[in-house]
N, C-alpha and C positions, 0 to 999 in steps of 0.2 A: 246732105248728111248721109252718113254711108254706114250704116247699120251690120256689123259682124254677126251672121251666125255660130255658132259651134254645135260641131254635130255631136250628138249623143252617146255618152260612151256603151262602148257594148256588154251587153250583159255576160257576164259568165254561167256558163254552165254549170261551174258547180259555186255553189255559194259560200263554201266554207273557204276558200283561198281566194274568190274574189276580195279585191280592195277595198269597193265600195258594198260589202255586206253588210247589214247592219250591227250595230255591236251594243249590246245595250250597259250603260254605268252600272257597275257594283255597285252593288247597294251596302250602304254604312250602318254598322249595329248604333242602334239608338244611344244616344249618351244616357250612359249611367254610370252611378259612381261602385267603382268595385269593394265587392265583400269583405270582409276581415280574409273570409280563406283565399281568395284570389290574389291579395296583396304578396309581393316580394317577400321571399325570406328578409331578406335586411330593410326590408321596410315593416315589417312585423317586430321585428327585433328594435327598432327604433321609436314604433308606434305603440309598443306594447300598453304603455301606460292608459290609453285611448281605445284598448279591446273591449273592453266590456260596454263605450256606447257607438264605435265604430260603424255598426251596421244601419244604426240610425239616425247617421250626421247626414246631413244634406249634401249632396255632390260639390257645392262649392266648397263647403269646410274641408271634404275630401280632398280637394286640390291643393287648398294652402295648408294641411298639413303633409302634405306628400311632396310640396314644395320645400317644405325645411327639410324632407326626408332628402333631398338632394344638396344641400349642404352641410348636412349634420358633419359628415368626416371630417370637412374644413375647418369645422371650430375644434376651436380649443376645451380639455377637456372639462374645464372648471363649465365654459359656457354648453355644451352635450349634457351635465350633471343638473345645470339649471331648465334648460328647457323639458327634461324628462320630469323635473320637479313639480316643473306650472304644468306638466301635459296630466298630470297624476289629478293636481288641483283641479284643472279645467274638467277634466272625466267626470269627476265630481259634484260638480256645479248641475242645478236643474236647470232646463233649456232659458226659465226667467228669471235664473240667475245669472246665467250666457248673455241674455240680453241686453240685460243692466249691467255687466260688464265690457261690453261692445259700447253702448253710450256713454257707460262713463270716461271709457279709452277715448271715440271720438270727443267727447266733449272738452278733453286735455287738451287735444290737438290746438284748440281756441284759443288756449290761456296761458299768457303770456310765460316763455322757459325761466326767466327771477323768479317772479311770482310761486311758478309750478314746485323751482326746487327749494325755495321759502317757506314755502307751505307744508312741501314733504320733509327737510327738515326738523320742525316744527311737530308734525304729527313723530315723527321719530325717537323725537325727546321725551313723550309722552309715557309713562309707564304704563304698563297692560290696564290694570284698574280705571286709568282717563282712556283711556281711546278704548274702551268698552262702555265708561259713560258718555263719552262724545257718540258711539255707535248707536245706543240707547235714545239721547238725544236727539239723534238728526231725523226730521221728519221722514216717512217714505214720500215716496214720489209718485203724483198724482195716477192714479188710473188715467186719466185725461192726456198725461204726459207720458204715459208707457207707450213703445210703439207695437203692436199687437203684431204677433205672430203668424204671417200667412200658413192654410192649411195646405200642404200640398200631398203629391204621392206619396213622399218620405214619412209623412206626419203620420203618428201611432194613432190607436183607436181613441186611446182616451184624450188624445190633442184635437181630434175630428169630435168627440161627441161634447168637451166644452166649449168648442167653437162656436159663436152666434154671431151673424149679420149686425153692426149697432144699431142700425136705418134697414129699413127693409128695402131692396132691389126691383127695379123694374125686370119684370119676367124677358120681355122682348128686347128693352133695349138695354140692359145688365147694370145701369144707371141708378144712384140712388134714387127713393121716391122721395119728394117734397114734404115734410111734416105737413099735419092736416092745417095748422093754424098757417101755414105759409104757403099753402096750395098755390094760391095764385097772388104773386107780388103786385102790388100797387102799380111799380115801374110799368108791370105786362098787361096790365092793365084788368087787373082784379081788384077787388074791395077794398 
């Protein structure tokens, strides 16, 4: 077996035109999501309805409404008049009323399209007076079944100060703790 050396390339003397200099990666500004003032003129003029909680949306919401900002031209004007309408609506909404509108969307996704446009229909027939009593009527929805808002950087003071843990966290390994009556399962071989 015949083992090829190669000799080593020679160094340059100067290093800033050598080849093999080293060159170190640009470094990338951290993802965040841009300000109301850093936004495009025609993305401001588009988004406008969404200024006033713009600076406190979470960088994903950032995207997908900067997402429609790039098709907004393409639609039609009746449809550009409607989505500025819901963009007004949604601005308006508290964060858990964004939420429970997000599950109630997903949860359509589920239910069967007869069914869905049976039922919308149906509610459409309705004069203002019943679908304020059906409003009145319909239970809320369990705390149990709300899905809780993580606290993150974006999240305002008073989203961080009524934030609680439900279970309190193991300090070391970030894991819930075991309620006291369940310490130790039968199966693992406690009580």
């Amino acid at each position: 077996m015949h083992c090829r050396t190669f000799p080593a390339p020679a160094q340059d003397a100067n290093p800033e035109t050598s080849p093999l200099a080293t060159t170190t990666a640009p470094t990338l500004p951290p993802i965040t999501a841009p300000k109301w003032t850093d936004l495009l003129e025609t993305e401001r003029q588009v988004l406008l309805p969404l200024a006033p909680v713009w600076d406190e949306m979470p960088t994903t919401r950032h995207r997908k409404w900067r997402s429609i900002v790039k098709n907004y031209p393409q639609l039609s004007p009746s449809d550009q008049a409607k989505i500025r309408k819901r963009m007004g609506e949604w601005s308006l909404l508290s964060p858990k009323e964004r939420q429970r509108a997000r599950l109630n969307f997903a949860h359509s996704k589920n239910v069967n399209p007869q069914e869905l446009a049976s039922n919308w229909e149906t509610y459409q027939s309705l004069s203002e007076a019943d679908r304020k009593a059906l409003s009145d009527r319909t239970p809320p929805v369990p705390k149990d079944k709300l899905a809780t808002i993580a606290v993150t950087r974006h999240s305002t003071d008073a989203q961080r100060a009524t934030a609680s843990a439900v279970q309190p966290i193991d300090r070391k390994t970030l894991l819930p703790l075991w309620p006291v009556a369940l310490a130790k399962p039968a199966a693992y071989g406690g009580a």
